[in-house]
C-alpha positions in Angstrom: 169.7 342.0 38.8 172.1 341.7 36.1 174.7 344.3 35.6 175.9 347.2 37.0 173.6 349.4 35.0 170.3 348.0 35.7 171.0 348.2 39.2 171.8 351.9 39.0 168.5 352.0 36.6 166.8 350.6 39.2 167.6 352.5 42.3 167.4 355.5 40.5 163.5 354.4 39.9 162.9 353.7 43.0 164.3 356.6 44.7 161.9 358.7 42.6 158.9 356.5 43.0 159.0 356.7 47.1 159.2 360.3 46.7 156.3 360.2 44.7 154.2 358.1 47.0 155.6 358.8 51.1 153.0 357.6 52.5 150.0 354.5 51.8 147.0 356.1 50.4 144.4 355.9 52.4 140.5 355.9 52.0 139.1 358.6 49.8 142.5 359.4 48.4 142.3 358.8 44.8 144.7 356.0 43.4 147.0 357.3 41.1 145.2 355.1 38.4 141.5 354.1 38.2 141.1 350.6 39.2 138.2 348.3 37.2 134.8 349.5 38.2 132.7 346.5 38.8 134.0 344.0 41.5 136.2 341.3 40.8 136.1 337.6 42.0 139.3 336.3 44.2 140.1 334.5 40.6 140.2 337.6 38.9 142.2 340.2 41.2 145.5 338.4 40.1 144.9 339.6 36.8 143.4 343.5 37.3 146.1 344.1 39.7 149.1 342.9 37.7 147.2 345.4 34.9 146.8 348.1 37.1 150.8 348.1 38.4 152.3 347.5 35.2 149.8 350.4 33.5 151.1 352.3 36.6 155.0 351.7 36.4 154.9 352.0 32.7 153.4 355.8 32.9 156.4 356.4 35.2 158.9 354.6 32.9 160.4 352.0 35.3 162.3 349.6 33.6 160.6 346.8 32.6 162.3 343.8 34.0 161.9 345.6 38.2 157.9 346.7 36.6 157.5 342.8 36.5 159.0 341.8 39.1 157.6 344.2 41.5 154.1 343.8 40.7 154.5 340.0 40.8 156.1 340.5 44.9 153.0 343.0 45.3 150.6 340.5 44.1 151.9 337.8 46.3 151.9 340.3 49.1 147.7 341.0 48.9 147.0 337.1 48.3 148.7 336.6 51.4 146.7 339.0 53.2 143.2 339.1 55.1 140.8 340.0 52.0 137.6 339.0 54.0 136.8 342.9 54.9 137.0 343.7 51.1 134.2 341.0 50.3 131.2 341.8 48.7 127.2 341.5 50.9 126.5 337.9 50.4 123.2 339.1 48.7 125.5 340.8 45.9 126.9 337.8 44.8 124.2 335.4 44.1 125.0 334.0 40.0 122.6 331.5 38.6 121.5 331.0 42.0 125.3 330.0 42.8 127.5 332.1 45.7 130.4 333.6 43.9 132.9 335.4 46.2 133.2 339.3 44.8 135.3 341.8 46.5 134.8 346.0 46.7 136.9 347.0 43.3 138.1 349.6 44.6 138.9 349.1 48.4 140.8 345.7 46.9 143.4 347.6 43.8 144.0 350.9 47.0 145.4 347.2 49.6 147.1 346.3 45.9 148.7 349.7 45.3 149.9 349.9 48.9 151.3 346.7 48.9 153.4 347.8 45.7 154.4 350.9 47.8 155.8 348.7 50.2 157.4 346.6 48.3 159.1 349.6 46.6 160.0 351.2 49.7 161.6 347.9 51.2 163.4 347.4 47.5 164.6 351.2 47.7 166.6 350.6 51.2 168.0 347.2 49.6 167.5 346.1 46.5 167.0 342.3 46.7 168.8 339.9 43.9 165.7 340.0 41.4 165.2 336.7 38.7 167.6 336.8 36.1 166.1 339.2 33.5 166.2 337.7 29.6 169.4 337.8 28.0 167.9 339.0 25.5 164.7 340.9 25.1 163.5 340.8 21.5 162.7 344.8 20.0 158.5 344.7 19.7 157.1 347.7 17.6 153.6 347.8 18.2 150.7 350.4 16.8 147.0 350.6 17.0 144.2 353.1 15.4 140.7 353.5 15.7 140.7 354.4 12.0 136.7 355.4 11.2 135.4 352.8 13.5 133.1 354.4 16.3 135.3 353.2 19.1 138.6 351.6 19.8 138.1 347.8 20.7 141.6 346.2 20.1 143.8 345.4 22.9 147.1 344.3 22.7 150.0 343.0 24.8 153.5 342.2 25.2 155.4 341.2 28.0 159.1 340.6 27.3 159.4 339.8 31.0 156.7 336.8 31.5 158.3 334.7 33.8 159.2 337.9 36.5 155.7 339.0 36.3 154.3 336.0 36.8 157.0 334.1 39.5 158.2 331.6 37.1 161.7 330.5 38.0 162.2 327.0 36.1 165.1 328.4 34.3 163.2 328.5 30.4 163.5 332.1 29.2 159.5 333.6 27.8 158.0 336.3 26.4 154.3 336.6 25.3 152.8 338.7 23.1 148.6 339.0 22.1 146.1 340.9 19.9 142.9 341.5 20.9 140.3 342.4 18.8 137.0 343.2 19.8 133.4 343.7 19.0 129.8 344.4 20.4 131.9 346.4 23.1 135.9 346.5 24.5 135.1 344.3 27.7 135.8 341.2 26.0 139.5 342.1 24.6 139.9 343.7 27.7 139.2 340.6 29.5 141.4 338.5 27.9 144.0 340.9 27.8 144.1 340.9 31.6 143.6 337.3 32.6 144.9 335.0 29.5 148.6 335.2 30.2 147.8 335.2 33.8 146.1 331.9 33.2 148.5 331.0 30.8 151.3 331.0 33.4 148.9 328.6 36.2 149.4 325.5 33.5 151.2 323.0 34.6 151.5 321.7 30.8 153.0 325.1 30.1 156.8 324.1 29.9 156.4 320.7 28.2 153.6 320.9 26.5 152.6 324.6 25.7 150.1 323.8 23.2 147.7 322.0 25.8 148.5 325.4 28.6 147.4 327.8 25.8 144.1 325.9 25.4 142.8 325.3 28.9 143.7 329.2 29.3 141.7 330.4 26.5 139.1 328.0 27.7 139.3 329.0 31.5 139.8 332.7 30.1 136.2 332.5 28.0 134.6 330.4 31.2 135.6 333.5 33.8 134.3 335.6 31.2 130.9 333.9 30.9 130.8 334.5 34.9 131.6 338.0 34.2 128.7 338.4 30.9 126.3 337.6 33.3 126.5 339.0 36.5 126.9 342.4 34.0 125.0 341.4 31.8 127.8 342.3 28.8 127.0 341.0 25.0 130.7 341.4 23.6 133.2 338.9 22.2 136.6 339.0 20.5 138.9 337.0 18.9 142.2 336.7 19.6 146.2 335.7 18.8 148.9 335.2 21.2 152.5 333.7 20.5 154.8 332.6 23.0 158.2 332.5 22.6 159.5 330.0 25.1 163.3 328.5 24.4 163.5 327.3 20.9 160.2 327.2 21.0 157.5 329.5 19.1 153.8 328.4 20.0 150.7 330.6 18.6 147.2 330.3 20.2 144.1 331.8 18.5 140.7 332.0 18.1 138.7 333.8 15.2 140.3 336.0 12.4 143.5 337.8 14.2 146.8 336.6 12.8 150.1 335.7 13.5 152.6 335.3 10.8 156.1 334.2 11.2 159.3 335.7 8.1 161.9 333.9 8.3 164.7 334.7 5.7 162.5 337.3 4.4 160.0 335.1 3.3 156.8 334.8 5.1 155.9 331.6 7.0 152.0 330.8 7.8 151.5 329.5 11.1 147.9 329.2 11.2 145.0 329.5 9.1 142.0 331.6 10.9 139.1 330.9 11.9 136.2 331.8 9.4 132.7 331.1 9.2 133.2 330.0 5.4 136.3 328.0 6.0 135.0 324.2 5.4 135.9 322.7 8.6 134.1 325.7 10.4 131.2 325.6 8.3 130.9 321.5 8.8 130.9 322.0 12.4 128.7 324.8 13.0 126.6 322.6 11.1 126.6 320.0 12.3 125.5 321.6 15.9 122.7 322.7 14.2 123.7 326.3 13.3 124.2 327.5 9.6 126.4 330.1 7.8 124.5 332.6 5.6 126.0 335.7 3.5 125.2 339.2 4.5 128.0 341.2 3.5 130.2 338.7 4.2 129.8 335.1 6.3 127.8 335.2 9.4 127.2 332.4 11.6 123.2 332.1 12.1 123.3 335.7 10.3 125.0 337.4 13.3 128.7 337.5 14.1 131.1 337.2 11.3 133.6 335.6 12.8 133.1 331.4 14.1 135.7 331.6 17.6 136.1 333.9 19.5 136.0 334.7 23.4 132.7 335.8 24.5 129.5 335.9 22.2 127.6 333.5 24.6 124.4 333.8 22.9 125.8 332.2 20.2 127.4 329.7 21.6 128.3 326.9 20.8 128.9 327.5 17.4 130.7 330.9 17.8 133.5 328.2 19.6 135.4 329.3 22.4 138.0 326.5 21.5 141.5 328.0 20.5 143.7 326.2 17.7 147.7 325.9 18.6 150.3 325.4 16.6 154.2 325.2 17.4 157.4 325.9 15.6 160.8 325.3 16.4 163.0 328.4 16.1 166.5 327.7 14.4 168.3 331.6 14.8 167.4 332.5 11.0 163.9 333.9 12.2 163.5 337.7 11.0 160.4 338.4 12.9 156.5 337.3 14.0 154.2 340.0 13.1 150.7 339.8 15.0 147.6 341.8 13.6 143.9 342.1 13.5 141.7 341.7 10.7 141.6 345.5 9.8 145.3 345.0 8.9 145.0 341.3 7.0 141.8 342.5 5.6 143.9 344.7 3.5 147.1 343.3 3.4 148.6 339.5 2.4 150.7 337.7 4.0 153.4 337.9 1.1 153.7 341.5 1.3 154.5 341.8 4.9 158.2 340.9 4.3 158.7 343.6 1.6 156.8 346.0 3.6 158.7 345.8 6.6 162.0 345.8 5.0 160.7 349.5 3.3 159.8 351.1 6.6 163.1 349.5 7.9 165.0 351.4 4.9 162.6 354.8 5.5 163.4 355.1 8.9 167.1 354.0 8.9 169.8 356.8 10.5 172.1 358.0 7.4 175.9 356.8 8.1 178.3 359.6 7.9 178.1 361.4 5.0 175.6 359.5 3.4 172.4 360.6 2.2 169.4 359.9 4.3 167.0 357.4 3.1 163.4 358.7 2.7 163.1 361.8 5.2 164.9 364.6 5.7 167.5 365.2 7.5 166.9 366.1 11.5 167.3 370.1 12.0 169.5 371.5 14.8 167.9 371.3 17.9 165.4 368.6 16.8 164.8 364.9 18.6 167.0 362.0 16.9 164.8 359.2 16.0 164.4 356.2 18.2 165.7 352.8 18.1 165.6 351.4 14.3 162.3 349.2 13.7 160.5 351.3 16.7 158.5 353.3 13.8 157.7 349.9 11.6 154.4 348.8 12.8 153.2 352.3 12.7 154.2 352.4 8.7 152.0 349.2 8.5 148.8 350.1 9.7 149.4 353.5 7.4 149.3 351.0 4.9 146.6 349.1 5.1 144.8 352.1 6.2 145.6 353.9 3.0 144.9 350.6 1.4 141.0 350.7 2.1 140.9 349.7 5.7 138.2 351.0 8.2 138.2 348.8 10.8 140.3 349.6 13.9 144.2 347.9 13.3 146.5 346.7 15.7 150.0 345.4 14.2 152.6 344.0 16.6 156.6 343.0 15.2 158.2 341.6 17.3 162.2 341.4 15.9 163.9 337.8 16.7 167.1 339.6 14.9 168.4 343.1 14.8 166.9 345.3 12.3 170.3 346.2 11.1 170.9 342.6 10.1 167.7 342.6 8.6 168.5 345.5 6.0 171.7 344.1 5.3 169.9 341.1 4.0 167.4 342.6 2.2 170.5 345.3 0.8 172.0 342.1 0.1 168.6 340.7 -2.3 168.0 343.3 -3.8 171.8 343.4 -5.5 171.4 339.9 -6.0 167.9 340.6 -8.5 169.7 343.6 -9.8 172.1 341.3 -10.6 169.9 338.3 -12.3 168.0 341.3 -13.9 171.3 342.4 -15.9 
């Protein structure tokens, strides 16, 4: 590891996760978290085991560069192993009248958690040199309600540490970050929240061509899922955005109405324009496959979804397309932040008042300097907690905005910071006096 510090952090994990967990857990012991109920295929255990151990290591706060890295050596581990006696009766897994090879859920994610004991244990007596960590690891507020929805169906995800959880070593620094949101049911999102970086990282295009990775992973991501509709027989979809930060690089992925949106000098920047049923191009090609748009409420395609991409909805496919759009952007260091969100925030909120926005949650959550007046709340009582890390509150302000502002669905808003939020406020301190200014 890096310095010093994180080693200590490290050890200090360690030592407490081995006293947790002795000794393996063995059949009929409970795993400390529920694994995925139905069985998985071999192409999908990467994925629900890299979910379970981070969702594991995170409850236990290990630091996040060592979560990554040990549930990618625990991952390696099982794939290495003898997984025949976890496979599924052979008459279990006819699909289509096709074998597919399904393993015992829960049998498989006890040999997974094990093998992450083991690793642990064998990391606690000596800490190997683990991949270099980021050198920087950008500050990502993220918040998500169920607002008056029924149920909660957005997932999101960020992973600061890509390349550790995933073994990449090729010396580009990555993070990755997604929103999720589904409908007809969570097992979509979830899906792609478990398996689209996973498959993301497999590309070979991924380091010189990011744009064509992102693709083929949405489109291997919504053919797994297909495999996974059927043998469940499962009706849901969900659209979806996902920006990677790779280098100078910034590349956004995305299928159906979720958003990414870059501000850059305080002004917002579009990267993308979503996909709608009503948008022309969409509407020419649903089309033109035979399918037609028709208003109920709002744009439907053949009077059904209201959204024209998305992962999932195979009974209307093709014209609900499973085909993601990409674009890429070359980062130049005067990048504020990219904010990710579902419809249930955009729905309510424009693009052009993010910036402002954000810069007033900034200011409302801001620690007083010495004997200056605090800025929106009052001040902390003796005894009470100090606030966290500035910007840690902001996405939490914006989906209190665009719930106030008329929102029902569910909302999910990710920032993720490419510059300190102090730097940020200075600049917008710094606007502000210069409208004053022209104002006079």
């Amino acid at each position: 590891m890096g310095s010093t510090a994180e080693e200590e952090e490290a050890r200090c994990f360690l030592s407490r996760f081995v006293e947790e967990f002795p000794v393996p857990v063995g059949p009929g012991v409970p795993l400390p978290l529920a694994p995925p109920s139905r069985p998985p295929t071999l192409d999908e255990l990467r994925g629900d085991s890299l979910d379970l151990g981070l969702r594991l290591l995170a409850a236990r706060k290990a630091p996040g560069s060592l979560a990554a890295a040990l549930c990618e050596a625990a991952v390696s581990e099982l794939l290495k192993s003898d997984l025949s006696p976890l496979h599924c009766p052979k008459d279990a897994q006819q699909q289509d009248g096709e074998q597919v090879l399904l393993l015992h859920s829960e049998p498989a994610q006890r040999l997974f958690f094990n093998k992450l004991r083991e690793v642990g244990v064998a990391w606690h007596q000596r800490l190997p040199v683990l991949p270099e960590a980021p050198p920087l690891v950008p500050l990502c507020s993220a918040h998500a309600i169920r607002n008056s929805r029924r149920k909660m169906e957005d997932r999101h995800v960020a992973l600061a540490h890509f390349n550790q959880l995933l073994g990449l070593q090729d010396g580009t620094a990555r993070q990755y970050y997604a929103v999720f949101d589904g409908h007809g049911g969570m097992d979509a999102a979830n899906y792609a929240a478990t398996h689209l970086h996973v498959l993301l990282g497999q590309q070979g295009a991924l380091a010189s061509d990011p744009e064509t990775a992102f693709k083929e992973a949405f489109t291997r991501t919504d053919h797994m899922f297909r495999g996974k509709a059927r043998r469940e027989r499962l009706r849901s979809g969900s659209t979806g955005v996902a920006v990677l930060l790779q280098g100078e690089a910034l590349t956004v992925a995305w299928l159906g109405d979720s958003q990414a949106l870059l501000v850059r000098g305080g002004q917002a920047v579009t990267l993308m324009d979503p996909h709608k049923p009503e948008r022309e191009d969409e509407r020419e090609r649903i089309e033109g496959l035979g399918g037609c748009i028709t208003f109920m409420g709002c744009w439907r395609v053949n009077g059904t979804y209201a959204v024209s991409r998305a992962i999932g909805d195979f009974d209307q496919k093709p014209y609900v397309s499973g085909d993601a759009d990409c674009s890429s952007t070359r980062l130049t260091g005067n990048e504020d932040y990219v904010l990710l969100a579902c419809d249930g925030f955009f729905d309510t909120v424009s693009s052009e008042e993010v910036p402002q926005l954000v810069l007033g949650a900034l200011r409302k959550h801001r620690e007083p300097l010495e004997g200056e007046e605090p800025q929106g709340e009052e001040p902390r009582g003796e005894g009470e907690e100090p606030r966290g890390l500035l910007g840690e509150d902001v996405a939490r302000q914006l989906v209190a905005h665009a719930k106030a502002a008329g929102s029902s669905d569910n909302i999910t808003v990710m920032v993720v910071f490419l510059r300190s939020p102090e730097l940020l406020l200075v600049g917008g301190a710094q606007d502000s006096n210069s409208q004053d200014a022209q104002g006079q």
